[in-house]
C-alpha positions in Angstrom: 93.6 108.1 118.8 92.6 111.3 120.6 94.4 112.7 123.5 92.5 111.7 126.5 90.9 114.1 128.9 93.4 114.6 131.5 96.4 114.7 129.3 94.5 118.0 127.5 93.3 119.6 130.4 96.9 119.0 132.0 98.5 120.6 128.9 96.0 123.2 128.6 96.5 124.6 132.2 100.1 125.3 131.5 101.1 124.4 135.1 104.5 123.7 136.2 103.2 120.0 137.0 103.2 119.8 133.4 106.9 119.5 132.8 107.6 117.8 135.7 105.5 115.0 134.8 107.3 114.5 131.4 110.0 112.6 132.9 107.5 109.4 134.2 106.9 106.6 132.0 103.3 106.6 130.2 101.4 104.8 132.3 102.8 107.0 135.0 102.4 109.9 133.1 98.7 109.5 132.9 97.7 108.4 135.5 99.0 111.7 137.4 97.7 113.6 134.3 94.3 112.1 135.7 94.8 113.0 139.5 96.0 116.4 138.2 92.7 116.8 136.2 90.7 115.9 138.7 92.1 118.1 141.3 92.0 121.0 138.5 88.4 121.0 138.2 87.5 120.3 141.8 89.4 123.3 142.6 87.5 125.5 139.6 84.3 124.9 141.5 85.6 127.6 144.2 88.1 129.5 142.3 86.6 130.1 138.5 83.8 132.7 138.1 80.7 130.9 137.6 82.0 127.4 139.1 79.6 125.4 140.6 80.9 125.8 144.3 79.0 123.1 146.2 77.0 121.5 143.9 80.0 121.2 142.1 82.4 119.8 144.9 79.5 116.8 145.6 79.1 116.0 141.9 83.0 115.6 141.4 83.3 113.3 145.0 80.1 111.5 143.7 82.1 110.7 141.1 85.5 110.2 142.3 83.5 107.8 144.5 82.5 105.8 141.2 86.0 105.8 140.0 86.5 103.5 143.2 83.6 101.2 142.5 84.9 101.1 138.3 81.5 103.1 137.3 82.6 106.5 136.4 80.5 108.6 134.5 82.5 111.3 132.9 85.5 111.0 130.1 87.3 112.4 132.9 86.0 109.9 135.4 87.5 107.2 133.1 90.5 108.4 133.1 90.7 108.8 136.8 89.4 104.9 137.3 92.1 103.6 135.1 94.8 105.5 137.0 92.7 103.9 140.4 93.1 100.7 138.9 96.9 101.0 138.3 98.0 102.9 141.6 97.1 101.9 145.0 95.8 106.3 145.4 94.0 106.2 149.5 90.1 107.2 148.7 91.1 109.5 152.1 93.3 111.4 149.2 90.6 112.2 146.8 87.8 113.2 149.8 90.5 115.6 151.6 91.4 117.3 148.7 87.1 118.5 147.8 87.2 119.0 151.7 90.0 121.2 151.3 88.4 123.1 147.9 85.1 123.1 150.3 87.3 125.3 152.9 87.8 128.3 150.5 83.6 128.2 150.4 83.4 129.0 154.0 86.8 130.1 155.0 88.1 133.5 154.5 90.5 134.1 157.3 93.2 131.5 159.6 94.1 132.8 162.3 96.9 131.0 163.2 99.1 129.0 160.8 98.1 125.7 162.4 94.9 126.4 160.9 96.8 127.3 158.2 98.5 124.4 157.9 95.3 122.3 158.2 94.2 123.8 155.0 97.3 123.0 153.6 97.7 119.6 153.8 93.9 119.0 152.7 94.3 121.0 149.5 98.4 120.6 148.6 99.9 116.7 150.5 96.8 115.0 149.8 97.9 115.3 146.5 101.4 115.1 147.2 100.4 111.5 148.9 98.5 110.6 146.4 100.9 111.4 144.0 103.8 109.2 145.8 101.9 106.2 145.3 101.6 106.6 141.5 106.0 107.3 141.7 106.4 104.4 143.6 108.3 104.7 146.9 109.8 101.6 149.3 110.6 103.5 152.6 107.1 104.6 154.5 109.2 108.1 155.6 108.5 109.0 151.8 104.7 109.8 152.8 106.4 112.6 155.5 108.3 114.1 152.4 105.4 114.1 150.2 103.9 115.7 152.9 105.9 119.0 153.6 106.9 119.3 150.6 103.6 120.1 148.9 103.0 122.0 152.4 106.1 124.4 150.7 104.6 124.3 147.3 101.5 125.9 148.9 103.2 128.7 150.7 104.6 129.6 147.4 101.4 130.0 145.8 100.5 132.3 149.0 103.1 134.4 148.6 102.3 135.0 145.0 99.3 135.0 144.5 97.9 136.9 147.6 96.8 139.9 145.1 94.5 137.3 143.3 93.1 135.8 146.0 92.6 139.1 147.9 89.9 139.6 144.6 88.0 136.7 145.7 88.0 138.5 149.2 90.2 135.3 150.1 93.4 135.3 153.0 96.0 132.7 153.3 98.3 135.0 155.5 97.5 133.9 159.0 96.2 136.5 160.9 98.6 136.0 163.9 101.3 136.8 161.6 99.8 140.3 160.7 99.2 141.2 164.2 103.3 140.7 164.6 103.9 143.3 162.1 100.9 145.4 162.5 99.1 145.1 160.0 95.1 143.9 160.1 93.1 142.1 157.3 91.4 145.0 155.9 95.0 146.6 155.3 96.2 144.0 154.2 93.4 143.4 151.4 93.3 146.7 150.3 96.8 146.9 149.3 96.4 143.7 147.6 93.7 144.5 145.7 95.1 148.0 144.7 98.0 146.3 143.2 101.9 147.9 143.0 104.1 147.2 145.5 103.9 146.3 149.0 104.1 148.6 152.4 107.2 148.4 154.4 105.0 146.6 156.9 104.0 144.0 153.9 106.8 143.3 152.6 108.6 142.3 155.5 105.3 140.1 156.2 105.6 138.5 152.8 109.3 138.2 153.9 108.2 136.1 156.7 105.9 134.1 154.8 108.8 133.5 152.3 111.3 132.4 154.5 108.7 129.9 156.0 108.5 128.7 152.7 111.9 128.0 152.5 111.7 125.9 156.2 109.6 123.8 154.3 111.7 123.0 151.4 114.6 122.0 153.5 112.4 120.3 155.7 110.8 118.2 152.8 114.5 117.9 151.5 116.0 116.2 154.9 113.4 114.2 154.9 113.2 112.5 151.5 115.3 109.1 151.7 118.1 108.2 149.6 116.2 105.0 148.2 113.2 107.1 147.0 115.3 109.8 145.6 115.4 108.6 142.0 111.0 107.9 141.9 110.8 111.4 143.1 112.2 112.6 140.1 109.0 114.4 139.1 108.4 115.7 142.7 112.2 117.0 143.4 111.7 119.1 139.7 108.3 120.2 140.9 110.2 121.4 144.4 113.1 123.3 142.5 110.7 124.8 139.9 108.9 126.4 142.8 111.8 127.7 144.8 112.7 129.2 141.8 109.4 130.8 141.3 109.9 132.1 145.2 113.1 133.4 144.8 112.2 135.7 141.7 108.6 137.1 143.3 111.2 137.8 146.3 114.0 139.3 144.0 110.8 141.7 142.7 110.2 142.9 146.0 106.9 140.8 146.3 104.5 142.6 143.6 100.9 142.9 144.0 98.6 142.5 141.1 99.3 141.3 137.9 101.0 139.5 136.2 101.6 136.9 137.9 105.0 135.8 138.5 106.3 132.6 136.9 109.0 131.7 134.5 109.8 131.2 131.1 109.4 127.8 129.7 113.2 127.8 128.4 113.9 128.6 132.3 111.5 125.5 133.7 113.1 123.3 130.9 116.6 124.0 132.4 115.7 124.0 136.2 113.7 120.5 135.3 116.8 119.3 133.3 118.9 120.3 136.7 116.6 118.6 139.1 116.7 115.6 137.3 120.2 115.0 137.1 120.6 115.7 140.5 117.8 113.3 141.4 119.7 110.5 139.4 123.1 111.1 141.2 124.4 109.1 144.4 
């Protein structure tokens, strides 16, 4: 039998999700694998040189669209229907996440972080609520967890990968938040894109940014509810994988250019390991 679509792609991206997603039955397994593909490419229409951008976005909604209505068109498609079948995913999911992809077409600066925060729930907890649904949950407060959890897992990216996305001439920093420490946009970008390490001024931005971060792992944390703790296996790994990935880009003194900061596999393998058995206890 070959591996289907969204297992490969999945595996082939070498994402954290990855090993998180070990720990879920098969059916489980790949169905996420599916939502995971399908968010991988939507988001490689804006991000990958020579994506499709728009074109792109519409052709992959199109067909998320005929995933609903059992009529997909693409091996991928299939994959994605089967896992629609299965899981009760909101169609609201799939559109906010292109709508959220669509953003980083148009937008290149937030000004505040509620606009911040607008992107982030489009791009990162429609996929965290879509992801719930495929765990299984029983208490509704779950969907708040999923939530600002995957709010947190977006900071981190910010805070790590604002040299790469300063390439693509892209901002997540909110530009409020510069003001405070004196620092404008154009600053900000060229140090990014010169790479080494930060300013003062930066670094205690990123600092900021970090601890923010951190808010919204505790918050997500509070708010996850004992009877859910044990389906969230997969997200609670996800969530200490990536405050483990904040806490060494902060340890480095918040490095701009590459490489990127991540961890060893061995080191994923053992936080994931951790995460679970603490997921499992009372």
């Amino acid at each position: 039998m070959t591996q289907r679509a969204s297992a490969r792609l999945t595996r082939q991206s070498r994402s954290s999700f990855y090993y998180a997603f070990l720990v879920l039955p098969r059916d489980k397994r790949e169905a996420i694998y599916a939502l995971y593909s399908f968010c991988r490419v939507v988001d490689d229409c804006v991000d990958e040189e020579g994506g499709e951008g728009e074109p792109g976005l519409r052709r992959w909604l199109a067909e998320a669209h005929r995933c609903y209505a059992g009529k997909p068109e693409t091996e991928l498609g299939q994959d994605l229907a089967l896992a629609l079948l299965q899981f009760p995913i909101p169609r609201s999911c799939l559109e906010d996440i292109v709508a959220g992809c669509r953003m980083d077409l148009t937008v290149r600066r937030y000004s505040t972080y509620a606009d911040l925060r607008l992107y982030c729930e489009r791009v990162a907890s429609a996929v965290g609520l879509a992801s719930i649904e495929i765990f299984g949950y029983e208490d509704p407060r779950t969907r708040d967890y999923a939530v600002e959890l995957a709010v947190a897992l977006q900071l981190t990216n910010i805070v790590r990968d604002v040299s790469a996305d300063a390439r693509r001439g892209r901002l997540y920093l909110p530009l409020e938040d510069l003001a405070r420490f004196g620092l404008t946009d154009r600053e900000v970008l060229n140090e990014a894109t010169n790479g080494g390490a930060p300013s003062p001024r930066l670094q205690a931005l990123l600092g900021f940014q970090a601890d923010r971060a951190r808010e919204q792992y505790a918050r997500a944390e509070a708010l996850l509810p004992a009877a859910d703790r044990k389906a969230m296996a997969s997200a609670e790994i996800m969530s200490a994988v990536y405050r483990a990935t904040l806490e060494k880009v902060v340890r480095r003194g918040f490095p701009l250019g590459p490489p990127r900061v991540g961890l060893s596999r061995p080191r994923k393998a053992w936080i994931a390991a951790r995460a679970l058995l603490r997921s499992r206890l009372p």
